[in-house]
N, C-alpha and C positions, 0 to 999 in steps of 0.2 A: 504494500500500500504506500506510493510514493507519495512525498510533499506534491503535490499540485499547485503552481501558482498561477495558470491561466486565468484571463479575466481579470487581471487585479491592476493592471495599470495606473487606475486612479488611486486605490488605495495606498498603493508605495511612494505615489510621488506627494499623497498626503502626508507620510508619514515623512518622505526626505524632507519636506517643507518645516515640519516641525523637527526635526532634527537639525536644519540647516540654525532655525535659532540656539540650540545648544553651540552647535560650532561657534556661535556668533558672540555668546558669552549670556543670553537675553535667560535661558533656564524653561523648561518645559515640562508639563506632567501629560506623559497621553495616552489613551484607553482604547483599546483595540476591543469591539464588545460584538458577539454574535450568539447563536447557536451553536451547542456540541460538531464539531467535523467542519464548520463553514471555513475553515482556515485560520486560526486565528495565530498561532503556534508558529503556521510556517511563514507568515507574516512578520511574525517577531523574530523568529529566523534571519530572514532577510533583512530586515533593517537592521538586526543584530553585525550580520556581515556586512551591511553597506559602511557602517558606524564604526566597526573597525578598519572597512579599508582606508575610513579617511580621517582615521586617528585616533578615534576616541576609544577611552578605556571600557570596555564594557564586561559587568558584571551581573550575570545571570544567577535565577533561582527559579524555582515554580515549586508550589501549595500541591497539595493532594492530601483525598479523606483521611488517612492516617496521621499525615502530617502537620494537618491543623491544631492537632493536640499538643505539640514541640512548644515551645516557648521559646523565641527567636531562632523559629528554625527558618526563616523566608532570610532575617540577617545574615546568621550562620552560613549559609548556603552561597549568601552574595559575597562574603570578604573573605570565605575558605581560599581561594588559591590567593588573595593578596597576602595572607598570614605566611603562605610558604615564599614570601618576597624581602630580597634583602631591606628592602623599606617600607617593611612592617613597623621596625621599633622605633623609624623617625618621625611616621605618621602617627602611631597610637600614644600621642603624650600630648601634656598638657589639656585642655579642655576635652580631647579624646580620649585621654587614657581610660575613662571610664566604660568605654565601648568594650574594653576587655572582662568585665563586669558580665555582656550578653555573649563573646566570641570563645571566653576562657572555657577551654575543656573541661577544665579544673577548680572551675565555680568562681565563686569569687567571697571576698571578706564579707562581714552583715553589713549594713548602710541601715542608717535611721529608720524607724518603725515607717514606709510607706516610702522611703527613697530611693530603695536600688531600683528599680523599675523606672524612675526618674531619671538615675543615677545613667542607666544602661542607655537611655531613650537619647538622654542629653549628648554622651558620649559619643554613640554614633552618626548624629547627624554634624558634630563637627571633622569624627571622622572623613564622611563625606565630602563637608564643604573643604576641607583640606586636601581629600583626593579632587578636587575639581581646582583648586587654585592650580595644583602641580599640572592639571591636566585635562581639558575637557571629558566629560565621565558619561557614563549611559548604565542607568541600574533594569533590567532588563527582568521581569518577573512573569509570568505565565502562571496563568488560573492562579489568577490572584485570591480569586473570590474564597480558595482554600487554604489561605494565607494563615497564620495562626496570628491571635490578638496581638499579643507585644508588638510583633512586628510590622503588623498591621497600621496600628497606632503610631507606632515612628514614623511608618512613610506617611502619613497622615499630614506626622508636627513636620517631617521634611519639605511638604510639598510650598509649609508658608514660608521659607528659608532659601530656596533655590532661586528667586527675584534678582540678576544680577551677578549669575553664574555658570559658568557653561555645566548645568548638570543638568539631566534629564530622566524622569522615572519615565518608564516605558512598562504597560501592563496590560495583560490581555484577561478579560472576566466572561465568564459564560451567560448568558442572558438565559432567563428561563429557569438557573441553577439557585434551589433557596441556602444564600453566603451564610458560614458558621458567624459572623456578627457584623450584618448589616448598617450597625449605624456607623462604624468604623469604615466601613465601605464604602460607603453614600458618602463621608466626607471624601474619602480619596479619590473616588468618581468625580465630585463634584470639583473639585481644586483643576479637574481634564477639563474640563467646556464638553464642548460636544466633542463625542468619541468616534471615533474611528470603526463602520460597520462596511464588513466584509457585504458585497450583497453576491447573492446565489448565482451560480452560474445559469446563463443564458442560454438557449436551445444550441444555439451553434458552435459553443464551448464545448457542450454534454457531446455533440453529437464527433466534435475531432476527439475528443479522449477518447468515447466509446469504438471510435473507427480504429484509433490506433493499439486497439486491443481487439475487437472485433472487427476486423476489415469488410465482414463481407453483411455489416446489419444495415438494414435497409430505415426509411426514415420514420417509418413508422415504430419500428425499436429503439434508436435511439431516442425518439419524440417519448417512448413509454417509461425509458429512463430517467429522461428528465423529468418526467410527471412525476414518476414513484420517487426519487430521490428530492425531491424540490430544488435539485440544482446544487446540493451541499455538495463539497469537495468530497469529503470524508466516507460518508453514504454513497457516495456512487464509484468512489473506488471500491468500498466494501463489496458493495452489490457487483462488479464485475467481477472482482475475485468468487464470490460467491458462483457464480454462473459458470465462471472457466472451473472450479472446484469440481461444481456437478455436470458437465461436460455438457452443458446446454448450448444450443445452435441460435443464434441469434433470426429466428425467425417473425413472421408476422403475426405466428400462432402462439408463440412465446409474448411476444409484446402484449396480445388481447389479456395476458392471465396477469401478468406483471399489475404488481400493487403496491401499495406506499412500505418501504421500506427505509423504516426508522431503527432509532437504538435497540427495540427488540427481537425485529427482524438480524442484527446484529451479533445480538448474543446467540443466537439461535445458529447462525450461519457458523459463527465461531464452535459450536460444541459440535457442528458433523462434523467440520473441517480437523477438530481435536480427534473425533472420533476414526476418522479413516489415518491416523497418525498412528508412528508402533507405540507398543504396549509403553507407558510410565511418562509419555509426552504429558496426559491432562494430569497428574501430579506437581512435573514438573514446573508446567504452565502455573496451575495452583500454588504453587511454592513460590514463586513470583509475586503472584496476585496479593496474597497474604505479607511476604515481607517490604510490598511498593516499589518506588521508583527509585531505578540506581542501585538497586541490589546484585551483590556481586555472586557469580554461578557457584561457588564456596560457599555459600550459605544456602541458596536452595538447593543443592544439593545435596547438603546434611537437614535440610528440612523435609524432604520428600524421601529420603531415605537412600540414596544412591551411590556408585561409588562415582569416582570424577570423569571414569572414562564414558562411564555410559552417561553420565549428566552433560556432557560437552557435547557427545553424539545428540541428546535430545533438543540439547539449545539449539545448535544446527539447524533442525529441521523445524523448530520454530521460527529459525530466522528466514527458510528455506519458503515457509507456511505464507510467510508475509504477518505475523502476529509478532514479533519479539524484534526489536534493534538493540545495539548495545555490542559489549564486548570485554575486553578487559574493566576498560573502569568504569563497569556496571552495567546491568540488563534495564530494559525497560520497554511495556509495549507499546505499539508504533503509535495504541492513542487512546486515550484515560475511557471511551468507551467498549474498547476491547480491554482494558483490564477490568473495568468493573460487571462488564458481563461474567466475565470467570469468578470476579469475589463474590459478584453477589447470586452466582448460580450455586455456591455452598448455603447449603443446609445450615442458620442460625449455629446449631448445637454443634456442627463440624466444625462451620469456620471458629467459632471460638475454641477447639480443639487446636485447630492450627495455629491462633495465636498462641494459646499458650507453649505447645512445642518450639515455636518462635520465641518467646519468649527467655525459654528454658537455653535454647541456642544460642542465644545473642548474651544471655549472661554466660556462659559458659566460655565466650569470645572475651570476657569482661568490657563488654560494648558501654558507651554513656550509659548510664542509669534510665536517662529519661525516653531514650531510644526502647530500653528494654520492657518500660512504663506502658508506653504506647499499645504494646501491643499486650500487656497484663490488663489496659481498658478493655477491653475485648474479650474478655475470658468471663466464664462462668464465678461466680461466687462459691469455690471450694472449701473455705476454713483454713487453708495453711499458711502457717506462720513466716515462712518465705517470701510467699509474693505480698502479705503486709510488709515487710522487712524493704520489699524493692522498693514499694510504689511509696515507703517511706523516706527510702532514700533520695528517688526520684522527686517527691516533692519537695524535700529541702534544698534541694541544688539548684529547682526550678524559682523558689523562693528567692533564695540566693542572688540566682542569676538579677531577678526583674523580673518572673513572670508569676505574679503571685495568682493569676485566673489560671493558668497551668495545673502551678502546684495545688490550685485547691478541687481540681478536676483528678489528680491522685491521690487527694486525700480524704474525699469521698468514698472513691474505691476501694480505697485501703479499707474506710469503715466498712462497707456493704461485704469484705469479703467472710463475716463469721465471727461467730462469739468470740470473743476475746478477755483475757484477765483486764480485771479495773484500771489497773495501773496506766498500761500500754495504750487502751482505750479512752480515758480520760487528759491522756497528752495528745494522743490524735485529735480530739474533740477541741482542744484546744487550742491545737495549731491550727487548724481548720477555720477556728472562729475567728482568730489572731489574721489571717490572712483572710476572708471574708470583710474583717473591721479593715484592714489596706485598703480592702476594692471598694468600701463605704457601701455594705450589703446588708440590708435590713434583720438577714438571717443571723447576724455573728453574735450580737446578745445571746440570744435562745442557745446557741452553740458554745459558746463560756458559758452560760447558766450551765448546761446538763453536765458541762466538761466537770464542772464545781463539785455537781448532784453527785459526780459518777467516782469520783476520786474518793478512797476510802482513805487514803494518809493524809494526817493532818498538814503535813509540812508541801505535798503537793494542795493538795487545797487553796491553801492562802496563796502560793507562788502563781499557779493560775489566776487566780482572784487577780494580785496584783498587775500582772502582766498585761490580763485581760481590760481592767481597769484603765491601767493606760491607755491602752488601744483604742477602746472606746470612747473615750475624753478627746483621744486625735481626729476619732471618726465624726464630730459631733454629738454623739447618742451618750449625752452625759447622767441622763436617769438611766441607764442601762447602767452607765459605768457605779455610780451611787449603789445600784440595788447590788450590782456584786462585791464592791467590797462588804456592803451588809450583808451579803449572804456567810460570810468564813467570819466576819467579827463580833458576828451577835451570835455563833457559833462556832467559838476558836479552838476550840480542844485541847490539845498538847503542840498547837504549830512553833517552830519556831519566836521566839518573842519579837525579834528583829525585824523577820520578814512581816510582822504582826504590826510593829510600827509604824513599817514603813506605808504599810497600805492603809493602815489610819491616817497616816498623814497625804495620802492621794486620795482620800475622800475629802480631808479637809480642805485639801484645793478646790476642789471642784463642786463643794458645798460652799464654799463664798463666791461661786457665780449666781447662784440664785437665793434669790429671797427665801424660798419656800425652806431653806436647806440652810442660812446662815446662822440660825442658831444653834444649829448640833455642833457646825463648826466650832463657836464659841466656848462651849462646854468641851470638843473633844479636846482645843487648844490650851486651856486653861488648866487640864488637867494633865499636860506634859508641859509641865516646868522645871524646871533644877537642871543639876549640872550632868544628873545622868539620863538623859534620853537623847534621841538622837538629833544631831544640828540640825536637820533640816527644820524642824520644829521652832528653829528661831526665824524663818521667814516667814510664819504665820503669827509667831508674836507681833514679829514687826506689821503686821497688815493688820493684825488687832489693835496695837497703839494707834496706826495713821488711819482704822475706819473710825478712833473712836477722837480722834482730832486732840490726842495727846500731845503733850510737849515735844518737838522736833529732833532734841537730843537723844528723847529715848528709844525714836525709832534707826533713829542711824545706827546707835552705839550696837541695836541687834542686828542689822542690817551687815554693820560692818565685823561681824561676828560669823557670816556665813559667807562672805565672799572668797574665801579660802576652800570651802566646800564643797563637793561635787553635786549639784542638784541637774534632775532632769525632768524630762514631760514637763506636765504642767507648773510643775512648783518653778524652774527656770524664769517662765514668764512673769509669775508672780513675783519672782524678785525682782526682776528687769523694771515691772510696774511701779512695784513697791519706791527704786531706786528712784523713776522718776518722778514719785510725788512729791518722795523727799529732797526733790531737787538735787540730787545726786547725778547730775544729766551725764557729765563726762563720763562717771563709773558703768553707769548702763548703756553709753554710748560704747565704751572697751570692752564688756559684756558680749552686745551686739556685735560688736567687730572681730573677735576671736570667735564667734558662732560662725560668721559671714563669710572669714578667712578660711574656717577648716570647712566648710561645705561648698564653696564655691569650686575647688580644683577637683574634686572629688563627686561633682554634679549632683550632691545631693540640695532638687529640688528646693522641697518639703521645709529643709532646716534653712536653705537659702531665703525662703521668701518667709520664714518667721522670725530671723533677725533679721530682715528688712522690712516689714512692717513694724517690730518692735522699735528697730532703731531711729524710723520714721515719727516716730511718737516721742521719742526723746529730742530728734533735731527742733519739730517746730516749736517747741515753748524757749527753746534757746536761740532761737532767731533764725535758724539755719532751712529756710524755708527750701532753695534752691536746690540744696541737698537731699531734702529730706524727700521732695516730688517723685523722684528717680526711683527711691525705696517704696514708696509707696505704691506707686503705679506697679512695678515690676508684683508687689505680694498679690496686690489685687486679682491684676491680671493673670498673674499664674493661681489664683483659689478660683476665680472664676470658671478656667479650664477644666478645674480639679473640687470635686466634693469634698467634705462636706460645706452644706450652708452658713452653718455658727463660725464657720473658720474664713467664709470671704465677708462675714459678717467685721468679723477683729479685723481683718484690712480695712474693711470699709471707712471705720471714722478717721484714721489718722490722713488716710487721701483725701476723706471732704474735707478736713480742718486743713491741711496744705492748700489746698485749691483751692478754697477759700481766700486763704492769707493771701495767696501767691494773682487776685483775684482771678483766678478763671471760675465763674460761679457759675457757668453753663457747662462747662465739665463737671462740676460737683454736683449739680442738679443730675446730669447724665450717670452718672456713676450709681446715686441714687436709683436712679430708674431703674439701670442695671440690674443692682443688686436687687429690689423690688418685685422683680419679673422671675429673676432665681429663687426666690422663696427665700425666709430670714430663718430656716430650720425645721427641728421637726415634730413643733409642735405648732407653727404659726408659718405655712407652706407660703401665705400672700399676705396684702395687705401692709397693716402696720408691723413694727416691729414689736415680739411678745411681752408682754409686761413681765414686772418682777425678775428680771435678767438683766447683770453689769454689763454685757458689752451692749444692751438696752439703752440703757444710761447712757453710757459712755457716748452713742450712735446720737443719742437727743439732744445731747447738747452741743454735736459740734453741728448735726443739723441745724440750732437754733440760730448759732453763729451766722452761718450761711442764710437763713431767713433774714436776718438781722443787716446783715451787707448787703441785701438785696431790696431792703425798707419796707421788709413784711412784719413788723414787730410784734402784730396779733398771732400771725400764725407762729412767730418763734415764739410768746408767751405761752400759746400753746404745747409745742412741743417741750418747754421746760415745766412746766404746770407738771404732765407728766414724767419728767426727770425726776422730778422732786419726791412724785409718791416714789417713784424705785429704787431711788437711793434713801431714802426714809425706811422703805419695806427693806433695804438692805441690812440696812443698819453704820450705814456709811457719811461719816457728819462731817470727814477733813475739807476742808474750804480749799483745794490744790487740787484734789482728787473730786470732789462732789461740788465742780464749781458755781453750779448754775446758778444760785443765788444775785453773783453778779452781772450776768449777761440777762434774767430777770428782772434783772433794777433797771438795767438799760432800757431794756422791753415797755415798759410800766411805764417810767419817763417819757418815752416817747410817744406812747398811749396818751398821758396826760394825767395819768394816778401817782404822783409826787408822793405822796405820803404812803403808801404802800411800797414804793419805789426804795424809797428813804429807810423803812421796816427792812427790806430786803438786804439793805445796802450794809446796816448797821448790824443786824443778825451776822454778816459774814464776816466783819470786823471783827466781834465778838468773837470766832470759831477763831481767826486768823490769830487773834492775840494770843489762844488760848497756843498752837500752836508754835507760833514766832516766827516761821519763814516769811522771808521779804515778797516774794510773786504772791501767795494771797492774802498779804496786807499789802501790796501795792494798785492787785486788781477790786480791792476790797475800797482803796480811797478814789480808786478812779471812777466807779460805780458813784458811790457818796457825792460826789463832785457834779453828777449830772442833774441832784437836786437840789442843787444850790443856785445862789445868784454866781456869774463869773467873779466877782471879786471874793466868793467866800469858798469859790472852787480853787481860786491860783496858791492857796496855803496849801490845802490837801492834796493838791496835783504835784505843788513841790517837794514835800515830804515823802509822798510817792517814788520820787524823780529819787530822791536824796537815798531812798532805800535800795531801791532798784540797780543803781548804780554801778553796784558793786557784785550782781547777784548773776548769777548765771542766765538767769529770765531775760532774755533780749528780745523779745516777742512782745513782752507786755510792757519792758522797760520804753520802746518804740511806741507802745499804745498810750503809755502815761505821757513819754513827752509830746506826742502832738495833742492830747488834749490840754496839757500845760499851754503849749501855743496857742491854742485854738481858744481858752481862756481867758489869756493875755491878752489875746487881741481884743475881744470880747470886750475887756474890761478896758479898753480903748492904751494897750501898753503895745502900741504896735512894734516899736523899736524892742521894745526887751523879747514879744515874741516870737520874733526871726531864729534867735539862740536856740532855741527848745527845738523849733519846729525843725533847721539845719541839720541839728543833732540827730534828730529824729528822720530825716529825710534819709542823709549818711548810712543811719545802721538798717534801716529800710530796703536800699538800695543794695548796700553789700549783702543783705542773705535773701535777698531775693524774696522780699516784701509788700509787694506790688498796691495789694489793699490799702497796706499802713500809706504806702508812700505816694500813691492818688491823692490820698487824703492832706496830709504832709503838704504835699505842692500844690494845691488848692488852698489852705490855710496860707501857705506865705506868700503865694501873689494876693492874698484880700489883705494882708501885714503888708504889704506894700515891699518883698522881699524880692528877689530877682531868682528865683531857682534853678539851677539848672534842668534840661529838656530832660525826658527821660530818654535815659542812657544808652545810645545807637555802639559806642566803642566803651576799648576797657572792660574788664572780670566783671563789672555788673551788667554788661549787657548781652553773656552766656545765657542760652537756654539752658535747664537743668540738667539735659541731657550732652551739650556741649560741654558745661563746666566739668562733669565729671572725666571727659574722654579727655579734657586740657587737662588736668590734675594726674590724671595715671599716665599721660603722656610727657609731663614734668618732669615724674617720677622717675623716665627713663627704659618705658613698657613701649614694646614694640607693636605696630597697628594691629597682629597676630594674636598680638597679648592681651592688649586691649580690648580685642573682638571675643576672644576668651573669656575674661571676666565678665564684660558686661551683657556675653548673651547676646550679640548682634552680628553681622554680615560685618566683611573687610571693609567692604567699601563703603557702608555707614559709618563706620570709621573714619576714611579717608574725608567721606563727604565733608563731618564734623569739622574734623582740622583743616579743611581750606577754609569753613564756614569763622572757627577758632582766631587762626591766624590774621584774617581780614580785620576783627573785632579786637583783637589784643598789638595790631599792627607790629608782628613780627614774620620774620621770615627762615626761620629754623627753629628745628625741638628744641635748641639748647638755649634760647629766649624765654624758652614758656617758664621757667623757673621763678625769672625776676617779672616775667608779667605777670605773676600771679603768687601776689607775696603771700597770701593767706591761702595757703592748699592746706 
């Protein structure tokens, strides 16, 4: 059955046309899409060979039913012979090195609870765009549509990366065929345009193929071939083989009988054609069929039973049959519906006999684990402790690897294969739910639960609990995680005490997120104190003193009692928080950046975009707006991608309160909407955001903000109205942390309710004193200040000013001195309020204050002051995403390196630094140093 490419004219010179843009550097994704046999294969064939004859690198893979269950077996497939290239090891380093994470035979290290899979994704597509700098590239995939997820999902994120590069995905999907996961499809379809469809061959196509095998059919037979075949390549080679098989005469009396012959007409043809073959051919064939595509005659031959000689004699006359290509390096039949007529002409209960033989053979080769997995899917549920043994092992590797939908497709199977002792069964159950919680799977509570039920030692018990707990806190599903640590500590038995603590202490996290839950908190906290329990336990002190708006001292003095200490999950955050209430911004900003530094080179996602939003949330109250944009965006945007809801929720605020400041208030509105349409979690799917939840809070008031800068002060009164009940329902009184008090007085003022305004203003003073930090007694007098006359505001505004000064708060130090100005003038001091409001422009300007500094330069042209324009040249007039690429480009990072870190294409890089250089009016890196005193 040869490749046919008659008829295809158009098709090839469609596809040279899109190929010509790869050569060009412009980048392509294109989809070759038909029917079973309509050609699609030897299509990509040909382009495959046109592509190298004129240069380009190209690397091949293709999907089949077996193989969908692999876990970057579509990657795997594509960079196997670059791995045996002497520049492998110069290509897999740096932002790629983590591609060896999906390539490594050899598994790879753990990565953060939810980040090899990121870790693996991120790694290869720099890979990639690195084999494309070296060299226009062509990744070339067939029956895609049986692609396996992981890999699936990379060429996905690939497709929005290749803009600007000579790379090109080239893929052929079967139409008609229902894809192992369609919504991963439908994007990589869709990044194609329209795809490339084979159309059938035409009467006069059918009728030369069929003349040049039957020379003497007249037109009425050919005409009836073309009918019965609808013109498919595939089908009507079959069908001729079929006919010369059974020694049939190409008559006019044959043509009347001729009928539609499709895929079952196929299988059909294929089992005489087995059948007049010598004895052990349909084994052989069968041996094939069961161990897939590219399997070498060494293996079905020890699978059907054979010795080598006569297995080589049989290949032969498969090759001979017209059913079997291949050769040393691997068999395979001439086309995926000739092999699956043979797998699926076995009898259910057979073929899973022959997987597992397979099975048994390929462990015995000590083949991959996950190779040997595949075909343990397939097997009956026996009870033996073996094939739990493999498909254990195979999930962890696949785990390992990045593919945790793999590994949890093994470790189902693993359970379903038979009773099993507690033990063994209750870590299955675990890991299962553990990686279920990764994929953000409704099932994975229920699956910790039973793992919990099922475990009869107390010391596994808790260790699940705990584990589980985390996981679940990562996943969003934080009453899930709640009820399990209750489940082992309102029944602890003889567990460990340690592990007992510690999981007390991961509920008390995750119990000061909600209202409902912050009181057990408080009790469970109160009741580890002294010098013998364990340190984590003092970043919960510390978040007790600053919800209950204690003196300043004594949240630090336990704060800085744990900074030595190894905390993770959720407690991590809560100190990072904690640090920046206490104004502690620089310590949580070096926090965040030793988080940032070890996950960035090692692609783990997940930890990337949480000390980037974390650390986004400590820039903007210290002024560092410009900064802080870049982090914020980036967390957003990657939790948007990626579930759970409560987690793009925590990006959410610290990006509207930047974009706010920075004023893009049409962004922040957008962002808003965004998240709005993804649901706020998973108890409040739309709408508002849930009540009686801190990042509730947290979301209200920088909302209100944003109402506020856009001179909606009813609807921001509203949204803090409700800040207020859930930080009240919290139990959270610090005026730093629980600030809404003051942007409520704003609110009120401008409404025209002075005296309620003034109640508000004077309430946070009183909290502020109670405490002593300078930011909420400085936003505490700047509040106050708005109900006054301007002559009884310029004392409070300077005192303000006088506090501020000195504090790390540059956000709101900027806020007090233009209202200082904006006072002054007021109070007709126009001369003294140039000073304030300069000052205030200044720091405005350098962190990229956009709001503050509208305002600022509005204030001193009505002061009669001369302001400078806003800023066209110089470090303030960096976009935040230029600023950054000039600072790591200072630093002596090459555009490669730069492109590494920041997760972008080369030549957005390049873009940047002409965009850079014009604005900082320099004309080499070794300038950017002194342009840019403040990196």
């Amino acid at each position: 059955m040869p490749r046919l490419l008659l008829q295809r004219d158009a098709e090839l010179a469609m596809l040279d046309h899109r190929l010509g843009q790869v050569r060009s550097g412009t980048g392509a994704v294109i989809v070759v899409e038909g029917p079973a046999g309509i050609g699609k294969s030897s299509l990509l064939a040909a382009a495959g060979d046109d592509a190298a004859a004129a240069g380009l690198r190209v690397l091949s893979a293709w999907g089949g039913p077996l193989e969908r269950d692999a876990g970057w077996g579509i990657a795997r497939q594509l960079f196997a012979p670059l791995r045996r290239t002497p520049e492998w090891d110069a290509l897999a380093v740096g932002a790629a090195a983590p591609a060896r994470r999906a390539l490594d035979d050899e598994g790879a290290t753990p990565a953060p609870t939810g980040d090899a899979m990121h870790a693996a994704a991120h790694g290869l597509t720099w890979l990639t765009c690195g084999l494309a700098a070296r060299a226009a590239t062509l990744l070339l995939v067939d029956d895609v549509h049986w692609a396996d997820a992981p890999s699936l999902r990379w060429l996905g994120q690939l497709t929005r990366r290749i803009s600007g590069l000579p790379l090109g995905i080239l893929c052929a999907v079967r139409s008609g065929e229902p894809p192992a996961e369609p919504e991963l499809l439908a994007e990589l379809l869709a990044a194609a345009g329209v795809p490339v469809r084979p159309a059938p061959l035409g009467p006069a196509a059918v009728r030369s193929i069929v003349l040049d095998r039957l020379p003497t059919a007249g037109p009425a037979f050919t005409g009836a071939c073309h009918a019965a075949t609808a013109g498919n390549p595939f089908l009507l080679g079959a069908l001729l083989d079929h006919l010369a098989a059974e020694r049939v005469e190409p008559s006019d009396e044959v043509a009347a009988g001729l009928s539609d012959f499709g895929p079952d007409q196929v299988a059909r043809a294929v089992d005489r054609q087995l059948a007049r073959l010598p004895s052990g051919t349909l084994e052989l064939a069968r041996a094939f069929a069961v161990l897939g595509r590219g399997a070498p005659l060494r293996q079905a031959r020890d699978l059907a039973g054979f010795d080598h000689s006569r297995a080589a004699l049989l290949a032969d006359r498969l090759r001979s049959a017209g059913l079997l290509a291949g050769g040393f390096g691997g068999y395979e039949f001439v086309h995926p519906l000739v092999a699956g007529a043979l797998y699926n002409g076995l009898p259910p209960g057979e073929r899973a006999l022959w997987h597992g033989r397979a099975a048994r053979l390929l462990g015995r080769e000590r083949a991959d684990p996950e190779t040997v997995a595949l075909h343990l899917l397939r097997t009956e549920p026996a009870g033996e402790s073996r094939t739990v043994a493999a498909l254990s092992t195979a999930a962890d590797r696949a785990w390992r690897r990045g593919a945790p939908q793999n590994a949890a497709t093994f470790l189902r199977r693993a359970l379903a294969e038979g009773p099993m002792e507690a033990h063994p069964e209750a870590d299955l159950l675990c890991r299962l739910g553990l990686v279920t919680a990764e994929q953000v799977k409704p099932e994975c509570y229920p699956l910790l639960a039973e793992a919990v039920s099922r475990a009869t030692d107390p010391d596994q018990r808790a260790v699940i609990a705990l584990s589980g707990a985390r996981a679940l806190g990562l996943a969003g599903y934080s009453d899930g995680a709640l009820r399990l640590c209750h489940s082992v500590l309102d029944r602890p038995a003889d567990a460990d005490p340690t592990v007992l603590e510690r999981l007390e202490a991961e509920l008390v996290c995750g119990a000061w997120l909600d209202a409902s839950t912050t009181g057990e908190a408080r009790q469970r906290t109160s009741r580890h104190a002294g010098p013998d329990v364990l340190p984590v336990w003092g970043v919960h002190h510390a978040h007790l003193a600053l919800a209950a708006a204690r003196p300043a001292p004594e949240a630090a003095a336990l704060l800085r009692g744990v900074l030595d200490t190894e905390v993770d999950s959720l407690l991590a955050t809560l100190l990072k928080f904690c640090l920046v209430t206490a104004e502690e911004l620089d310590t949580a900003r070096a926090l965040c950046d030793a988080l940032i530094d070890e996950a960035r080179p090692r692609g783990w996602m997940t930890a990337l975009a949480h000390g980037s939003f974390v650390r986004a949330h400590a820039l903007v109250p210290a002024g560092r707006v410009r900064e802080a944009l870049p982090d914020a965006r980036f967390a957003f945007e990657f939790k948007l991608a990626n579930p759970p809801a409560p987690g793009l929720v925590w990006t959410l605020f610290p990006l509207v309160e930047a974009l706010t400041e920075a004023d893009e208030l049409d962004a922040a509105e957008t962002a808003l909407t965004t998240a709005r349409s993804r649901g706020w979690g998973e108890r409040e799917p739309a709408g508002e955001p849930p009540p009686g939840l801190l990042r509730t809070a947290m979301l209200l008031e920088r909302r209100a903000r944003l109402r506020l800068a856009a001179h909606r002060p009813a609807d921001a009164h509203a949204d803090l109205t409700a800040a207020a009940a859930t930080w009240q329902a919290l139990g959270v009184r610090h005026p730093g942390f629980a600030a809404w008090r003051v942007d409520d007085s704003i609110a009120l003022a401008l409404l025209g309710d002075l005296p309620a305004a003034r109640r508000l203003a004077e309430e946070h003073l009183d909290l502020a004193g109670q405490v002593g930090l300078p930011g909420p007694r400085g936003a505490g007098l700047r509040a106050l200040a708005r109900t006054v006359t301007p002559v009884e505001a310029v004392p409070l505004l300077t005192q303000a000013a006088h506090l501020l000064a000195a504090s790390p708060m540059r956000l709101e130090h900027a806020r007090v001195l233009t209202e200082l100005g904006a006072a002054l003038r007021r109070a007709n001091q126009r001369a003294t309020a140039r000073g304030p409001l300069t000052q205030a422009l200044d720091l405005a300007d350098h962190g990229g204050m956009r709001l503050i500094a509208r305002r600022a330069r509005q204030e001193l042209l009505a002061a009669g002051g001369r302001p400078r324009r806003a800023v066209s040249s110089g470090p303030g007039a960096l976009t935040p995403a230029e600023h950054r690429v000039a600072v790591l480009a200072a630093l002596g990072h090459s555009n490669r390196e730069i492109a590494d870190q920041l997760y972008v294409a080369r030549r957005t890089v390049e873009t940047h630094l002409t965009h850079i250089f014009q604005k900082l009016s320099v004309t080499s890196r070794a300038q950017l140093a002194t342009a840019l005193p403040d990196r």
